[in-house]
N, C-alpha and C positions, 0 to 999 in steps of 0.2 A: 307535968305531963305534956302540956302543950310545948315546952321546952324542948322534950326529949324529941317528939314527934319533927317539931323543928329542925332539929340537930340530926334527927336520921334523912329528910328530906334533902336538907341541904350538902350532904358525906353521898346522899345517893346521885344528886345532880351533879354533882363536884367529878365523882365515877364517873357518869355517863358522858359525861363533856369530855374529857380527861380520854374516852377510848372515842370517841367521833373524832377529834382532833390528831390522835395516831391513824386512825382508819383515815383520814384526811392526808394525811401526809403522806401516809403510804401511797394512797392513790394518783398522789401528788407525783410523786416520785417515781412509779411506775410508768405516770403519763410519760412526763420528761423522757426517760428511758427509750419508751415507745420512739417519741418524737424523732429523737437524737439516732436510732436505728435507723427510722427511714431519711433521716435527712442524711448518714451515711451510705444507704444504699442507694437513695437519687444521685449523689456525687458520682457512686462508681457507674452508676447506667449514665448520666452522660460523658464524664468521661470515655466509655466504650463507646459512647453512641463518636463523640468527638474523633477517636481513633479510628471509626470503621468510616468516617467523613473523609477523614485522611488519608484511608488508604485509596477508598475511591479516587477521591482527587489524584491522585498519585497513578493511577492505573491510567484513569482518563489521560492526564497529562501525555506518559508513554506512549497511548498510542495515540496521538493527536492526526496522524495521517489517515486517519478513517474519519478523520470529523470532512476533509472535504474530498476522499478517495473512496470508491468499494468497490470489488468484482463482485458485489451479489450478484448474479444471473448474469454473468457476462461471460461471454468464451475468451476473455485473458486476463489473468489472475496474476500476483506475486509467485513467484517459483514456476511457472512455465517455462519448458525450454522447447523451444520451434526449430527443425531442421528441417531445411527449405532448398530445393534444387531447381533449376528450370534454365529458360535462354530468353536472351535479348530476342525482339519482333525485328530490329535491324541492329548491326550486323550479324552476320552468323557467329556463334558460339553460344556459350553455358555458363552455370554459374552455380554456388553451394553457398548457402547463408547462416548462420547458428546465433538464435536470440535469447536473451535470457533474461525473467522479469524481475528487477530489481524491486520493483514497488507495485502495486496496485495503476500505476497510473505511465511505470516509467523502463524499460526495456534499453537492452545494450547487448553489444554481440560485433559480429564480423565476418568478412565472407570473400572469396575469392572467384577467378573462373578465368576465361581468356574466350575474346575476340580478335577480330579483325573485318579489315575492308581495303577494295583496291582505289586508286583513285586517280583518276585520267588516263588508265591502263598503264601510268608509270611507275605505278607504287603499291607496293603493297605492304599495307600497316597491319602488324597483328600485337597486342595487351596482356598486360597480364596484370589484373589490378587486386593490390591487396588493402580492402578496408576494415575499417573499423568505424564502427557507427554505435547512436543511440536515436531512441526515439520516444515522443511524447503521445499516449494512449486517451483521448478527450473522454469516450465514451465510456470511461469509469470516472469521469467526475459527476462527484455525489448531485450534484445539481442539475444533469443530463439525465443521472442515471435512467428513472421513470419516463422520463419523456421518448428512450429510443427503444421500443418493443424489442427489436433487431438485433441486438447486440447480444443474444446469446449465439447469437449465428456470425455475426460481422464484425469485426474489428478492423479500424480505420487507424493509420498513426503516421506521425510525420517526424522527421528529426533531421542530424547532421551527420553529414559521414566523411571519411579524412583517411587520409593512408596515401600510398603510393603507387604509379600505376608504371611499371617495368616495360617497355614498347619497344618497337625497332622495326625497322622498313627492310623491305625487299624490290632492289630494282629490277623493272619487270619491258622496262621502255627501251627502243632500238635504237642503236646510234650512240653519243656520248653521253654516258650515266652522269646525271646529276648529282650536286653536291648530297650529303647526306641530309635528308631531313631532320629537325628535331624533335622527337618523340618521346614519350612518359614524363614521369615526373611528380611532383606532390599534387596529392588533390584533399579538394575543400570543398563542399559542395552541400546544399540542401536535399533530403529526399521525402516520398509521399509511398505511403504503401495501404492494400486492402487485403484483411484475408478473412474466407468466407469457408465456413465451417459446416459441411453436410454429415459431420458426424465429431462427437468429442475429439477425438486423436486425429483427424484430418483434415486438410483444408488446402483451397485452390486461394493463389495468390499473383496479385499483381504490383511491382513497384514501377518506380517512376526515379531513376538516379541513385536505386539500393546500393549496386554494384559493380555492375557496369555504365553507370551514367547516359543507359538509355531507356527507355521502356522495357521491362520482362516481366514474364507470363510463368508461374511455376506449380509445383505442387510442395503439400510438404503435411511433418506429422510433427503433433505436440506431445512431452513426454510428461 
């Protein structure tokens, strides 16, 4: 009897063990499973995460002229174009200017007009100069920018201008006419210019060797 009692004891532990160790395995196995999911979905989240690193970079790189340029609140921007008219303070005549911003910082254009002046009452000089210039914008560098309140109203910019200046004299003096003068010719030159903005689309300006190579006073509208 105690035999039997034995031999059922031991055929029932033998069971019991026999399904703990499948219910073990399986859990086993489920773990892993788990495991092995999320360690393929961490791969795909940083790879995406690695891609959207990339693109970034990639974007910043592009526009890297904003890391030390910005028109925020400035009155001259990339894509402005300025038509500007006015006259030399000396000599008499006019002049027409057209700029256009290539960059946040940097501007190019060209412009014509015609003067003249007499000189020892024997002469009289009159111009026709045709330039082309560019010019550099300080008060959009990112590192100014804050510091000049002003600059949605004031734009200050300096650069170079070149072209050719067509001239010719008229003698004006009594008695035997002098030899010809020599007039016009290529020109190279530095200029300085201000223009001041009492409304978006207009603005009073002044250069310094724009166009005529002398001081002029003008107006003009941004488009």
């Amino acid at each position: 009897m105690h035999r039997v009692l034995l031999s059922i004891s031991l055929v029932t532990f033998l069971s019991v063990s026999a399904g703990a160790e499948e219910d073990f395995s399986d859990a086993f196995s489920d773990e892993s499973s788990t495991e092995s999911t999320m360690e393929t979905t961490t791969t795909e989240e940083t790879s995406e995460t690695q891609e959207v690193d990339f693109s970034s970079g990639s974007s910043s790189s592009s526009g890297s002229s904003s890391d030390w340029a910005t028109s925020s609140g400035s009155s001259y921007a990339k894509g402005d174009m300025n038509a500007t008219i006015g006259i030399p303070l000396w000599p008499f005549g006019f002049y027409a200017a057209f700029d256009y911003g290539f960059h946040d910082c940097i501007s190019g254009g060209g412009g014509s007009g015609f003067y003249g002046y007499s000189y020892s009452t024997l002469w009289n000089y009159r111009y026709v100069p045709i330039v082309f210039r560019a010019a550099f914008h300080p008060f959009n560098l990112a590192v100014l920018a804050d510091k000049i309140p002003v600059r949605d109203k004031l734009d200050v910019y300096a650069g170079l201008a070149t072209g050719w200046r067509i001239g010719w004299a008229t003698w004006e003096g009594s008695g035997t006419k002098l030899s010809d003068p020599d007039v016009g010719g290529f020109m190279f030159r530095e200029y300085l210019g201000i223009r001041f903005y009492p409304t978006d689309w207009f603005y009073l300006t002044a250069e310094e060797g724009g166009v005529t190579w002398t001081v002029n006073i003008g107006v003009g509208l941004k488009f």
